[in-house]
NUKOLVO-293683 format. One record per residue (C-alpha): residue in one letter; x, y, z. Coordinates in Angstrom, 1 decimal. Each point is the difference from the previous one (the first is absolute). Example, Ala and Ser with C-alpha at 12.3 -4.5 7.8 and 13.67 -1.06 7.14 Angstrom:
2
(pt "a", (12.3, -4.5, 7.8))
(pt "s", (1.4, 3.4, -0.7))
This chain:
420
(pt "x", (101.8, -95.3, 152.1))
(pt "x", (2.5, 0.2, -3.3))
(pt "x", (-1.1, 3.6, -0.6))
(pt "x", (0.6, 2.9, 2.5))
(pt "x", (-3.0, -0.2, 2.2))
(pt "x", (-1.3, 4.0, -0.2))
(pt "x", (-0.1, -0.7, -3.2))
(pt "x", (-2.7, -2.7, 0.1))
(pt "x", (-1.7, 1.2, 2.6))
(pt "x", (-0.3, 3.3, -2.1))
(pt "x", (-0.6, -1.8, -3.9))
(pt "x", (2.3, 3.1, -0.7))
(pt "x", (3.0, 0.0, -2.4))
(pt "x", (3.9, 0.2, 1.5))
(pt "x", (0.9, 3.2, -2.0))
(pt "x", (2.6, -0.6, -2.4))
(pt "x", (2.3, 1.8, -1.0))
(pt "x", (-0.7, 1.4, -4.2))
(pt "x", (1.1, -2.0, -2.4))
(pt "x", (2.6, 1.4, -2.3))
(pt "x", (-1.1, -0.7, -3.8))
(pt "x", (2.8, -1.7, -1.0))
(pt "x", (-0.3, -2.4, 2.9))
(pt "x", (-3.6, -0.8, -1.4))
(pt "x", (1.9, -1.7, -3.1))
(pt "x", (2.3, -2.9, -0.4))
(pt "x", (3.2, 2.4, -0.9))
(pt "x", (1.3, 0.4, 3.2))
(pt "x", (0.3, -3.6, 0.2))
(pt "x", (2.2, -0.4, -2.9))
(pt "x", (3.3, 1.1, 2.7))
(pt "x", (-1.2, -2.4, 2.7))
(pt "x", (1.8, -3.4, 0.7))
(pt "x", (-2.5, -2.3, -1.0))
(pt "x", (-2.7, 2.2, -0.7))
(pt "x", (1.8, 0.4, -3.2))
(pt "x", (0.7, -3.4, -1.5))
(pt "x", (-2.9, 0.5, -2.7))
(pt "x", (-0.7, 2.7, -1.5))
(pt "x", (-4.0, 0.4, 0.8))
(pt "x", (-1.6, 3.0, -1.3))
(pt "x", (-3.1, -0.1, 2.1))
(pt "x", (-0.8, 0.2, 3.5))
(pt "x", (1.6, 2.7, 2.9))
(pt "x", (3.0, -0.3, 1.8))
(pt "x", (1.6, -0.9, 3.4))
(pt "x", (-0.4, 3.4, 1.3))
(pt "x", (-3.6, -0.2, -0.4))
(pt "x", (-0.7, -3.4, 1.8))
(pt "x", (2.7, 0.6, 2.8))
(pt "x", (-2.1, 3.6, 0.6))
(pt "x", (-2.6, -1.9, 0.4))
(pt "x", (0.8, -2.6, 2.3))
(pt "x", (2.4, 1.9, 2.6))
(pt "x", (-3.3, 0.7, 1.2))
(pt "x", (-0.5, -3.4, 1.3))
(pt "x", (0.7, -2.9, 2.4))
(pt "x", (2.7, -2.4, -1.9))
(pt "x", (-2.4, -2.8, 0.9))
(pt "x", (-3.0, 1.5, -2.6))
(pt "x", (-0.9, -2.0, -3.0))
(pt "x", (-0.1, 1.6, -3.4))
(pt "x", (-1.1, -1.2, -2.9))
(pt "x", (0.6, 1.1, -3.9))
(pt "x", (-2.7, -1.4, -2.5))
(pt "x", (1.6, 1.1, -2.9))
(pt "x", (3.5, -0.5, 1.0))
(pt "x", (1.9, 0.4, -3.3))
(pt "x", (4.4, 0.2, 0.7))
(pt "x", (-0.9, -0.2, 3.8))
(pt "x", (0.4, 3.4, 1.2))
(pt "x", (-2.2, -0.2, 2.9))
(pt "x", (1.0, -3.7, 1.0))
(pt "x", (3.7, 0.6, -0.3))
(pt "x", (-0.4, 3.3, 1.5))
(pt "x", (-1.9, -1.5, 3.2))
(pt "x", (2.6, -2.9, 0.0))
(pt "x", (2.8, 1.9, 0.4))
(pt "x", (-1.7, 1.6, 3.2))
(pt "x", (-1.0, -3.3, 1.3))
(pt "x", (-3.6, -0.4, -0.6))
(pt "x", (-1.8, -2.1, -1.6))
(pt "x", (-1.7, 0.5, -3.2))
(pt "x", (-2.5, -1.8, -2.4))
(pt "x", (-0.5, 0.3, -3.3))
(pt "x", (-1.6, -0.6, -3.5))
(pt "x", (0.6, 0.2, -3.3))
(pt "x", (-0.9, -1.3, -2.8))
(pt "x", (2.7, 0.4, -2.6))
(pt "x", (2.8, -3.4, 0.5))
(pt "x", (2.9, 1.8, -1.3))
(pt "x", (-0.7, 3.0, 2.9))
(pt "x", (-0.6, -2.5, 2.7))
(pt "x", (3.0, -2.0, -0.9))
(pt "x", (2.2, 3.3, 0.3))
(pt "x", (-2.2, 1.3, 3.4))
(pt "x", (0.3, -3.6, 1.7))
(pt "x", (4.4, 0.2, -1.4))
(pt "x", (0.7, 3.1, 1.3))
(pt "x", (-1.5, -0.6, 3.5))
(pt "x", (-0.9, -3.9, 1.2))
(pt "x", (2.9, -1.4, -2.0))
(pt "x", (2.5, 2.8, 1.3))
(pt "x", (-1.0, -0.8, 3.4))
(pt "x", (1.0, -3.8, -1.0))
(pt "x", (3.3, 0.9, -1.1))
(pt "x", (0.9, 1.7, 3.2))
(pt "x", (-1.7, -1.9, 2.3))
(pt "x", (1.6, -3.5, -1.0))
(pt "x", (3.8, 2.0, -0.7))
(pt "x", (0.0, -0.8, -3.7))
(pt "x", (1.3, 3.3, -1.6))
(pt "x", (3.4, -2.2, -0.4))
(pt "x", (-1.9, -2.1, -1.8))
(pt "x", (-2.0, 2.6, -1.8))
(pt "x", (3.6, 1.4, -0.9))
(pt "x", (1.1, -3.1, -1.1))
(pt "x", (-2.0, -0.6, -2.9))
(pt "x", (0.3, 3.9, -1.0))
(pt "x", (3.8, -1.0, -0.2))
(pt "x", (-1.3, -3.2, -2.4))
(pt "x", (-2.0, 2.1, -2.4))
(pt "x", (2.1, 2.6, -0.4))
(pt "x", (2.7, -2.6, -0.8))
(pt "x", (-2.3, -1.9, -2.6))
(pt "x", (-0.9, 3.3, -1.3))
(pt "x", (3.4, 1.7, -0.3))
(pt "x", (2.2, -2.4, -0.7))
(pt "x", (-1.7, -3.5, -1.4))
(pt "x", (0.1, -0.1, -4.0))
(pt "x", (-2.9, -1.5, -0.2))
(pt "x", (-2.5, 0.1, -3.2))
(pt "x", (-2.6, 1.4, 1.8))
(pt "x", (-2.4, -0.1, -2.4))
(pt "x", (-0.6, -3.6, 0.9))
(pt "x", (-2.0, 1.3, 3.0))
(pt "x", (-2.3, 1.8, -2.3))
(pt "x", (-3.1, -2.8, 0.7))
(pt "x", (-0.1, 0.8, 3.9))
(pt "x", (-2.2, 3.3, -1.0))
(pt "x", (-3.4, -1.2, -1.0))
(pt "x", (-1.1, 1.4, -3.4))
(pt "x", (-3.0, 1.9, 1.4))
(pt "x", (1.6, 3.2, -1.2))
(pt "x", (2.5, -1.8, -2.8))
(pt "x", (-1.6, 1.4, -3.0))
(pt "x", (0.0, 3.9, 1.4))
(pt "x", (3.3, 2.1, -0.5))
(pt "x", (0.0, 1.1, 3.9))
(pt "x", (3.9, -1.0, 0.4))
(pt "x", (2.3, 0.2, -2.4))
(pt "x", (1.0, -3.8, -0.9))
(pt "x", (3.9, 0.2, 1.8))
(pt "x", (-1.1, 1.4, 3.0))
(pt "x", (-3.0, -2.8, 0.1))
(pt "x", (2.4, -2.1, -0.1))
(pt "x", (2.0, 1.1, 3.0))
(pt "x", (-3.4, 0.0, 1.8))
(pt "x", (-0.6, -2.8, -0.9))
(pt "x", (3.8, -1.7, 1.4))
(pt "x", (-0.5, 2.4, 3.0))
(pt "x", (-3.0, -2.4, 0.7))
(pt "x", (1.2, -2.8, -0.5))
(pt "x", (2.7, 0.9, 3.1))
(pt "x", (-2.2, 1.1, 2.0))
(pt "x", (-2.9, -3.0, 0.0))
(pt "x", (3.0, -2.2, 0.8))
(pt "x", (0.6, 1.8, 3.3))
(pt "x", (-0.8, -2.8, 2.4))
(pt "x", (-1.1, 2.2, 2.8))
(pt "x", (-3.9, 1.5, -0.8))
(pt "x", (1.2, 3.1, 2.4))
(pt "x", (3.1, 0.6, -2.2))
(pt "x", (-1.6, -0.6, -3.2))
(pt "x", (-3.2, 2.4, 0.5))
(pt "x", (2.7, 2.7, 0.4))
(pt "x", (1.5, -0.6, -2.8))
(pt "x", (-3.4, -0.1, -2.1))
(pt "x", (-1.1, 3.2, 1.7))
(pt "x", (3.3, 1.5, -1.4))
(pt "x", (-0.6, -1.2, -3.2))
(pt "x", (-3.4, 1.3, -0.1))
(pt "x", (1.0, 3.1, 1.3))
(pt "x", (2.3, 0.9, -3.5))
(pt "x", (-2.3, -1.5, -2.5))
(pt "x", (-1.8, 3.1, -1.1))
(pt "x", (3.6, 2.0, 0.0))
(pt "x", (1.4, -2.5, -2.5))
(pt "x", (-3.3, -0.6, -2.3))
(pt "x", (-0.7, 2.0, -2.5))
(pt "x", (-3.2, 1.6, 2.0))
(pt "x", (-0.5, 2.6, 2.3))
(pt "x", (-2.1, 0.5, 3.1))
(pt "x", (-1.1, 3.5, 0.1))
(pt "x", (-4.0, -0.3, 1.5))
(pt "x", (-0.4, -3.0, -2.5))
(pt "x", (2.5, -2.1, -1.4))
(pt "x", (0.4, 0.7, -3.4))
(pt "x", (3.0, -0.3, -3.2))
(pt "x", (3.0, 2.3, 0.7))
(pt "x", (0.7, 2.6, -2.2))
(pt "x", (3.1, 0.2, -1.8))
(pt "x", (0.9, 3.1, 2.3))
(pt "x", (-0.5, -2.2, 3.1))
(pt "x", (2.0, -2.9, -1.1))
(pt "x", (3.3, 0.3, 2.0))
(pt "x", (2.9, 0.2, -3.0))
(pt "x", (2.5, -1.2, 3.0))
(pt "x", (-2.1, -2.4, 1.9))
(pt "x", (2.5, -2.2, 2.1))
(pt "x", (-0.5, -4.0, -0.1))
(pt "x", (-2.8, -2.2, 1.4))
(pt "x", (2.7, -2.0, 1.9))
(pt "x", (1.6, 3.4, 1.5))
(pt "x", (-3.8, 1.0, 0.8))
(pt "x", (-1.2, -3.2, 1.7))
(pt "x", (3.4, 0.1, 2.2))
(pt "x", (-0.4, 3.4, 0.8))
(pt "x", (-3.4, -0.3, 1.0))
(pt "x", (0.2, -3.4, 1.7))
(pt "x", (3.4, 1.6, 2.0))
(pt "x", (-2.3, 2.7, 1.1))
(pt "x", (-2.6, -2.5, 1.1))
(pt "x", (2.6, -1.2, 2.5))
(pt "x", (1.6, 2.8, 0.7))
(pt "x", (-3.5, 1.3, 1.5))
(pt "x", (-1.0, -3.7, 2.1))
(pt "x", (3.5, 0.6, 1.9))
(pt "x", (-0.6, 3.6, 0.9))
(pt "x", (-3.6, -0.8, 1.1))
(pt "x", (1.5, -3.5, 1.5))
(pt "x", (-0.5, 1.7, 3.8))
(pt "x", (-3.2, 0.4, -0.5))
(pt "x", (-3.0, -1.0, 1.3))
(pt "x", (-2.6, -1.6, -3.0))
(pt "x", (-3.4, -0.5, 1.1))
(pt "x", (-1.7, -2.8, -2.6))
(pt "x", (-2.4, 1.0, -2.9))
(pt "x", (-2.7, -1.9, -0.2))
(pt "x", (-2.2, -0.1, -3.3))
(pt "x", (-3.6, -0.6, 1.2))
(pt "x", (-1.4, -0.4, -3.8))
(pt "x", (1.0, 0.9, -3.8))
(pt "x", (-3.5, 2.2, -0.2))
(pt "x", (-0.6, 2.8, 2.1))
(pt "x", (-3.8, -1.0, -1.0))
(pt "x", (-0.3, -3.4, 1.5))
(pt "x", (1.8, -0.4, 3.7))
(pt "x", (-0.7, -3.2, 2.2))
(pt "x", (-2.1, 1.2, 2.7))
(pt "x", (2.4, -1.5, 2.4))
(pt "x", (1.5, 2.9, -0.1))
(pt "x", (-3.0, 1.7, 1.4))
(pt "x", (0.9, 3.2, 2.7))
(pt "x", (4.3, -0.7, 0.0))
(pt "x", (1.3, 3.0, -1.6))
(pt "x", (0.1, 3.5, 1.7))
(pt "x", (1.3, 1.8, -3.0))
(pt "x", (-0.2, 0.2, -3.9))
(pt "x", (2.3, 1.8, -2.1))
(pt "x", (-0.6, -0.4, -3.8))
(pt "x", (0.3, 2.0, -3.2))
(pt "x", (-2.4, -1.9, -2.2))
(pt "x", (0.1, 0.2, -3.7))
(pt "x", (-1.9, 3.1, -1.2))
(pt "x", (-2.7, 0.5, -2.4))
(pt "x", (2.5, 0.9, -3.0))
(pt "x", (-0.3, -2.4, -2.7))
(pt "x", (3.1, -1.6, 0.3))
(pt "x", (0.9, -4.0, -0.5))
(pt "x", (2.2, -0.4, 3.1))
(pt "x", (0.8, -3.5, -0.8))
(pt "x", (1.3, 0.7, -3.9))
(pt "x", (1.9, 2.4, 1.8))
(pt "x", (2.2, -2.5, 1.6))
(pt "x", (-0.3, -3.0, -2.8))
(pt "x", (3.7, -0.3, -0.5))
(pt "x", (0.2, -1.2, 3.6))
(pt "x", (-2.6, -2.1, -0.1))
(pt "x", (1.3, -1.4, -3.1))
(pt "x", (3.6, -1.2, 1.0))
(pt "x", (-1.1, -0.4, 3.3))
(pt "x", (-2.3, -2.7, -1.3))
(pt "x", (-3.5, 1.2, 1.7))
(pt "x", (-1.6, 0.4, -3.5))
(pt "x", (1.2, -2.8, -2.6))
(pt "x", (-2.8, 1.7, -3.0))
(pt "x", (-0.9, 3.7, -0.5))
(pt "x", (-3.9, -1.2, 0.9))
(pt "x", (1.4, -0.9, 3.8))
(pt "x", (0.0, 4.0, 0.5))
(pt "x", (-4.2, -0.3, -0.3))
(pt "x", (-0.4, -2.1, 3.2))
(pt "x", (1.7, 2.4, 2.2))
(pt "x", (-1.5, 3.2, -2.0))
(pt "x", (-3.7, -2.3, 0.6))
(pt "x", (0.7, 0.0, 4.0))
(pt "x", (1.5, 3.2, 0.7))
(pt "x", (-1.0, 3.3, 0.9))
(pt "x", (-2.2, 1.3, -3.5))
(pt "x", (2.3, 2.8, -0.4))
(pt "x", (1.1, 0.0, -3.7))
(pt "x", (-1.7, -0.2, -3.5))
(pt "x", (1.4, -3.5, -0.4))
(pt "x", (-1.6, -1.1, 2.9))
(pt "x", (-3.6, 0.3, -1.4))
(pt "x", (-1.3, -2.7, -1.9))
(pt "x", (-3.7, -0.2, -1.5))
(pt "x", (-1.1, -2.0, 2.8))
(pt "x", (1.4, 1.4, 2.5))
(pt "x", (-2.1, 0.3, 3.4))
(pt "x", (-0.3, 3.0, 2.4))
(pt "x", (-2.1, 1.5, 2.1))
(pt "x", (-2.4, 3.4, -0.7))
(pt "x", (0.9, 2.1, 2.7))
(pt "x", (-2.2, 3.3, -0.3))
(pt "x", (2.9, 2.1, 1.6))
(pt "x", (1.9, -1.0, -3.2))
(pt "x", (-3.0, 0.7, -2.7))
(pt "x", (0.5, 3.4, -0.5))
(pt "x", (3.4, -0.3, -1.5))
(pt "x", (-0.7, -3.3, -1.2))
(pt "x", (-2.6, 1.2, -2.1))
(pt "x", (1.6, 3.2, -1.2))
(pt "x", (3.1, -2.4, -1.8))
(pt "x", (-2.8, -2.3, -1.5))
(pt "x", (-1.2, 3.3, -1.9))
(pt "x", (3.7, 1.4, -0.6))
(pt "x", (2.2, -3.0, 0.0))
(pt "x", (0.9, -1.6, -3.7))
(pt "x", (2.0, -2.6, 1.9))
(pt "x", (-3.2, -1.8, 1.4))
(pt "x", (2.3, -2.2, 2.9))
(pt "x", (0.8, 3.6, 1.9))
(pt "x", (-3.9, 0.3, 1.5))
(pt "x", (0.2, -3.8, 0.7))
(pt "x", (3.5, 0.0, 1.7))
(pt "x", (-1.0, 3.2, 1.9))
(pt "x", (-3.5, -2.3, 1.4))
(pt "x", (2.6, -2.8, 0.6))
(pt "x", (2.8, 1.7, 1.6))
(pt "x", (-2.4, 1.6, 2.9))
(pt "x", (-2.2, -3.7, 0.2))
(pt "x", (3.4, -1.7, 0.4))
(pt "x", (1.4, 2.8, 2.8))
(pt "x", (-3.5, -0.9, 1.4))
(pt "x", (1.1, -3.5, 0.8))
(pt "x", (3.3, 1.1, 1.4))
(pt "x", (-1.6, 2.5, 2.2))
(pt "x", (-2.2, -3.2, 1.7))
(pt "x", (2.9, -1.5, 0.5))
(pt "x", (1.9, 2.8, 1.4))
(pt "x", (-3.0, -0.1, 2.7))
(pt "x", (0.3, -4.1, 0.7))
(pt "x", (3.6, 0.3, 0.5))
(pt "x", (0.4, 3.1, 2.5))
(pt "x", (-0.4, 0.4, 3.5))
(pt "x", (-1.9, 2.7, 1.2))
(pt "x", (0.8, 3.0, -0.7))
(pt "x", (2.6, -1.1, -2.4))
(pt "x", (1.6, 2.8, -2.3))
(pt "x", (0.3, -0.4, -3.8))
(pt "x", (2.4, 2.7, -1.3))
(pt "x", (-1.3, -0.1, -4.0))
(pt "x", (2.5, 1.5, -2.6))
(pt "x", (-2.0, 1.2, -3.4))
(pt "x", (-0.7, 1.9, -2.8))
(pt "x", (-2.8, 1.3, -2.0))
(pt "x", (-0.6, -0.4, -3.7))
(pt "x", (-1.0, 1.8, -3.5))
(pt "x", (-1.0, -1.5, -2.7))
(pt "x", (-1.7, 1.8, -3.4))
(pt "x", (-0.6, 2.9, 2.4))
(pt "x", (-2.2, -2.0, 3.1))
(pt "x", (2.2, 0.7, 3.0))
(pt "x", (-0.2, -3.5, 2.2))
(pt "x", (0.1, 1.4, 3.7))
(pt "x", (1.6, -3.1, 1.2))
(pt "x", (0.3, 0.9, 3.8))
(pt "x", (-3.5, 1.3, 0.3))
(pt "x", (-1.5, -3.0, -1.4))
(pt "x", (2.7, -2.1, 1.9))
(pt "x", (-1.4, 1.7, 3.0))
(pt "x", (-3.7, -1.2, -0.7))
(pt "x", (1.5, -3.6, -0.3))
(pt "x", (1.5, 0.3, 2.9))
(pt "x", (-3.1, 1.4, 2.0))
(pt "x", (-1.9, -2.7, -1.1))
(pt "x", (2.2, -2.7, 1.1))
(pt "x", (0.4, 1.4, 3.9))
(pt "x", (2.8, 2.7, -0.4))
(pt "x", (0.4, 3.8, 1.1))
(pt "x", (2.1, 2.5, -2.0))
(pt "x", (2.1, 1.0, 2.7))
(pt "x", (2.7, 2.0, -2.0))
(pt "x", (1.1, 1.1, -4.0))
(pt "x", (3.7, 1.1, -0.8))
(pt "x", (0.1, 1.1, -3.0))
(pt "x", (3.2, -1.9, -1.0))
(pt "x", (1.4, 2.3, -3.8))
(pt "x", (-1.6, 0.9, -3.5))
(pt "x", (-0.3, -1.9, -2.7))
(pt "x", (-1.3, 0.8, -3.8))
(pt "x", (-2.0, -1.8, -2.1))
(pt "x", (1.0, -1.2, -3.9))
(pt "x", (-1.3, 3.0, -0.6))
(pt "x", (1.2, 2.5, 2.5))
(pt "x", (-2.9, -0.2, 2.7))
(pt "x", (1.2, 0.6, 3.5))
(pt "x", (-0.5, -2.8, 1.7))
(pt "x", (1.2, -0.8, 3.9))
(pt "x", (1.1, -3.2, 2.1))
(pt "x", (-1.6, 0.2, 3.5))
(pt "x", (0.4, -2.4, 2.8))
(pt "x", (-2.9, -1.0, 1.6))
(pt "x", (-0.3, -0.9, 3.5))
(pt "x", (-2.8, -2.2, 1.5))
(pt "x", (-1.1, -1.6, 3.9))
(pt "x", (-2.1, -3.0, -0.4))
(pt "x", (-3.1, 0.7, 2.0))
């Protein structure tokens, strides 16, 4: 068996050891070769995942339906076991599939000369060729054209940065180099991501901001800098099983031992505006609408996600709250994104059933919410879902504290389950 065999026998949990609250957010990533080519703001660190599976055979399964930078694929990569995953936004799947299944291309077919190569070709283009750049404007679609996100020089440099790097005649090499160019495009806009992406102040616009040629370099040498450290190492191959954590093909049905996942909580915010600048020069959206037909099939997790027909499922666990936001709520979406977010975690939760063996573990990072005063008790009601769809609390880590827009305590628990 994958997993240790007392365990099974004994549907109990492997102990492990407490998570340290910083380890249960991104940050500790941000010093991490690889972990820390973009700048994600959601999701836990290596430290959590690898606590998690030291526990286990290297020959487990684990999967990650909301899978986001690739925290728990990369992580379980870099151990040598294999890993599924999901996720629904292009821009993150790109950077999770980059950082792992193309790394392990680069080293396994010995082209870091050649990934070197054309770094040396850029930088050349970049540092020395007077070239009128501005020519190259056209290769960034005019989705976002009209908005003042960059100022119009350092567009411009984007947009010749591009232009190199889509010329790059090896895919490996050339997803690198976008991933490094998505990785400075909210440093060099004229936005900030701090929860939500929003306008800079004038206080947070760096007076001394260096050049978008010297940042690109910088963070493209880093890039390779990190493949040749790691080039000794073993890379186990990622492999995305569907874009929606909601709809998996049931020939998937009883492969994965374990899931890992931080899934997007029930806090109002747009998580695909937050990363529209990527998406933008990146080329996944071409129009500002594009954004609605992820929003539509995603998790219902923000305000923008709601739409007057949308469809969810009365869930009489979820009533109580539901109805209390209908009665205090001006913004009339909250009570339907509160039905929608538990009917959609519903539909992951069946699926979380077809997919693991028995007695599979799901180790389930969340938060509860507030809104107008109605405190959502996230894990308990997660805990109902879960019942209902064949699963046995088995554990809760309460992970750190949290507060509310308005200064409510609130906490982020992990949640451990065994599929009965």
């Amino acid at each position: 068996m994958a997993v240790v065999e007392a365990e099974l026998k004994s549907k109990k949990i492997i102990r492990i050891s407490r998570i340290r609250p910083m380890d249960a957010t991104f940050k500790n990533n941000f010093d991490i070769p690889i972990h820390r080519w973009y700048p994600y703001i959601e999701g836990f660190s290596l430290n959590f995942v690898k606590s998690i599976l030291d526990n286990y055979d290297k020959d487990v399964i684990v999967y990650d339906p909301f899978n986001g930078s690739g925290t728990t694929s990369l992580t379980a990569s870099t151990m040598g076991i294999k890993s599924f995953a999901s996720e629904i936004n292009p821009l993150m799947r790109f950077i999770a599939n980059t950082k792992i299944n193309t790394v392990k291309s680069i080293v396994e077919n010995n082209k870091i000369s050649l990934l070197e190569d054309n770094f040396a070709k850029v930088s050349h283009k970049l540092l020395k060729n007077k070239i009128p750049k501005s020519k190259y404007i056209n290769i960034i679609n005019d989705c976002y054209n009209d908005k003042d996100f960059f100022d119009e020089d350092i567009l411009i440099d984007i947009a010749y940065i591009k232009y190199l790097i889509v010329n790059i005649e090896d895919k490996d090499v050339k997803d690198l180099a976008l991933l490094s160019l998505a990785s400075i495009l909210v440093e060099v806009s004229n936005m900030i991501r701090a929860a939500d992406l929003r306008k800079k102040t004038d206080k947070e616009k760096a007076s001394n901001i260096d050049s978008v040629p010297n940042i690109f370099l910088t963070k493209f040498s880093n890039v390779i800098c990190d493949i040749k450290r790691f080039k000794n190492n073993f890379f186990e191959k990622t492999e995305f099983i569907s874009s929606n954590a909601k709809e998996i093909d049931k020939k998937y049905q009883n492969t994965v031992d374990l899931i890992i996942t931080s899934p997007p909580y029930a806090n109002g915010t747009n998580y695909f505006r937050n990363t529209k600048l990527e998406l933008w020069i990146l080329d996944f959206i071409e129009k500002e609408t594009d954004l609605k037909q992820y929003r539509q099939k995603a998790i219902t997790a923000g305000i923008n996600n709601v739409s007057s027909d949308i469809e969810f499922d009365f869930m009489d666990i979820v009533e109580p709250y539901a109805n209390k936001l209908d009665k205090l709520s001006p913004d009339k979406r909250i009570p339907k994104m509160i039905r929608a977010y538990f009917s959609d975690m519903n539909k992951v939760f069946k699926n979380f059933n077809m997919l693991l063996k028995e007695h599979g573990k799901i180790y389930f990072d969340i938060g509860d919410s507030e809104y107008y005063g109605v405190h959502i008790p996230v894990d308990k009601i997660i805990n109902s879902i879960a019942e209902d769809n064949g699963f046995e609390l088995i554990d809760k880590q309460i992970l750190r504290k949290r507060h509310s827009k308005t200064g409510t305590v609130l906490s982020q628990v992990l949640l451990i389950y065994n599929k009965i």
